[in-house]
N, C-alpha and C positions, 0 to 999 in steps of 0.2 A: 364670603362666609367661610369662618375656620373648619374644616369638616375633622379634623384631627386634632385633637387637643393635648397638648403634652405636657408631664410635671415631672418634679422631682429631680432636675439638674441642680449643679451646686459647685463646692469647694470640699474639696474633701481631702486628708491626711493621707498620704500614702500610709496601703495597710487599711485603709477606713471600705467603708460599705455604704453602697446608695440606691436608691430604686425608681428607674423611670417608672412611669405610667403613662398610658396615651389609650384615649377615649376615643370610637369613630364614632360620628355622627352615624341618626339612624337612614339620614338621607344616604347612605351607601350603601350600595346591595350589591349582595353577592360577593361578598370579602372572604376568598379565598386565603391567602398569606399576608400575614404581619406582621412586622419584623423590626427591627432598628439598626439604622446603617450611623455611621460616621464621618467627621470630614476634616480636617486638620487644613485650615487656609495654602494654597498651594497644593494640594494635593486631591486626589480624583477623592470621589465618598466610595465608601466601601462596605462590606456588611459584616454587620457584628454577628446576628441572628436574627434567625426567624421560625416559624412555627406556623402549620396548615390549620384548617379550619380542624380536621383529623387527630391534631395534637403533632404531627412530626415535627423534629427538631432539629435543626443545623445550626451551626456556628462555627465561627471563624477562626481558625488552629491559636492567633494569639489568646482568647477568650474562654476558652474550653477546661474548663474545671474551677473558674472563677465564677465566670456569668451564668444565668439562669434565667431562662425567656417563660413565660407563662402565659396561658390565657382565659377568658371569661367572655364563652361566645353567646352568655346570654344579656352581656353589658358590650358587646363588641369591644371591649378593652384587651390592651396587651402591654404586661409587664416585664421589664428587664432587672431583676437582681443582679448587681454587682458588688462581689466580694471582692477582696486583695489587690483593691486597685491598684496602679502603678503610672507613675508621673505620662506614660507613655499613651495611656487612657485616656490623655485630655482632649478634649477633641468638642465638635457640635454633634448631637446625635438629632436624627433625625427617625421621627417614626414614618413605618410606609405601610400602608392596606394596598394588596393585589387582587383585583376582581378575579370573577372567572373566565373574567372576556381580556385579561391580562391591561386590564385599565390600572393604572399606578396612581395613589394620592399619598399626595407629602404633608408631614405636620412642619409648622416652622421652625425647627431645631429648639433644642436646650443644651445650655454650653455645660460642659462639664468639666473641671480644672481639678485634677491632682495635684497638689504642691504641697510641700511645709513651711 
């Protein structure tokens, strides 16, 4: 069963804007961080952002004054705004929910491609 459901991947124009979303099932509890990592074939995943049940907010030095993480802890959903993309951006993103018992669950990626 998907317990993480993810949208809003695409094609997009460098310069363009796109916005993941990813739903947790209510089968999860206790979803303390949520966040969206990345993965580019060949290379480790890595995180873009994330954000505590609390609202705190991290992000990763490439991303910072572009992207914008949000959330809605009464739909357990977590959103990603991405402004000023850049070909560099392309990558599979992955949403992840961290319990508080530090249990990790993955959504199955959305690819997302920068080009013109």
């Amino acid at each position: 069963q998907v317990l993480l459901v993810e949208s809003g991947g695409g094609l997009v124009q460098p310069g363009g804007s796109l916005r993941l979303s990813c739903a947790a099932s209510e089968r999860i509890l206790g979803i303390n961080i949520m966040g969206w990592y990345r993965q580019v074939p060949g290379t480790e995943r890595e995180l873009v952002a994330n954000i505590t049940s609390g609202g705190r907010r991290n992000y990763a030095d490439s991303v910072k004054g572009r992207f914008t993480i949000s959330r809605d802890n009464a739909k357990n959903t977590v959103y990603l705004q991405m402004n000023s993309l850049k070909p560099e951006d392309t990558a599979v993103y992955y949403c992840n929910a961290q319990t508080y018992y530090n249990y990790n669950y993955w959504g199955q990626g959305t690819q997302v491609t920068v080009s013109s």
